[in-house]
C-alpha positions as CSV (number, residue, x, y, z in Angstrom):
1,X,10.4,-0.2,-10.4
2,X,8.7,2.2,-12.3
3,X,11.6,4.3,-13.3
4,X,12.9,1.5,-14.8
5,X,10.0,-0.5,-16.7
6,X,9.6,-3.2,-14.3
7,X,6.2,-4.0,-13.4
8,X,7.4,-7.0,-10.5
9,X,11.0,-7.6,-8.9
10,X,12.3,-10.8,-6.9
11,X,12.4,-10.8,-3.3
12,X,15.9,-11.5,-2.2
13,X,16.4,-12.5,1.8
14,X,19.9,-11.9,3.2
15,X,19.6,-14.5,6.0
16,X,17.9,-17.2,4.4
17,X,20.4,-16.6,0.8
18,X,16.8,-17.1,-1.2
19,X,14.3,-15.4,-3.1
20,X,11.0,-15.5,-1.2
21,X,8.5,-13.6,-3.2
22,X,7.7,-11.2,-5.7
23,X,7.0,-7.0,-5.0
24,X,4.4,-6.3,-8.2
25,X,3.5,-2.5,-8.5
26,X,0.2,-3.3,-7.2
27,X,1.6,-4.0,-4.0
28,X,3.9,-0.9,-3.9
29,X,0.2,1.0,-5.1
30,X,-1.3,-0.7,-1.7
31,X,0.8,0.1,0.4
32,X,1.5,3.6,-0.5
33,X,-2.2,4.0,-0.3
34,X,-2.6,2.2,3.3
35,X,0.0,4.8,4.8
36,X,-1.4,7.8,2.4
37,X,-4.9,7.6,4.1
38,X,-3.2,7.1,7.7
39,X,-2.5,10.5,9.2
40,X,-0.1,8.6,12.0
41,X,2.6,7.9,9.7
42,X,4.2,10.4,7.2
43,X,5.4,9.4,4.0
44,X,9.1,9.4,4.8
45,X,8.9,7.0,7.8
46,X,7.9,4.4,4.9
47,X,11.7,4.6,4.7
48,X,12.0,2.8,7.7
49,X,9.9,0.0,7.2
50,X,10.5,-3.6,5.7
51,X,8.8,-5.5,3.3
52,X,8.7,-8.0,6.1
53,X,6.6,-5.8,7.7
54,X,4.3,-5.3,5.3
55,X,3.7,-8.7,4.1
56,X,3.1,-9.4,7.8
57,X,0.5,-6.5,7.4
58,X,-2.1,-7.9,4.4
């Protein structure tokens, strides 16, 4: 998002054909930070996860 000047972008979910919310930088800041301070998960497991996830996670 960065990269590319864009300080929110549209949630799109496959199953549902929908946007369902909105991924700000703030967000991306948060979460980077929740895993940053957790030694249990190294950065490129975040990778793995969904945004799903991490809604389910605030």
């Amino acid at each position: 998002m960065v990269a590319n000047g864009v300080r929110a972008a549209p949630l799109w979910d496959n199953v549902r054909q929908c946007f369902v919310g909105m991924l700000t930088i703030t967000d991306f800041i948060n979460i980077l930070h929740k895993y940053y301070t957790s030694p249990m998960v190294q950065i490129y497991e975040l990778e793995e996860h969904k945004i799903e996830t991490w809604r389910g996670e605030r």
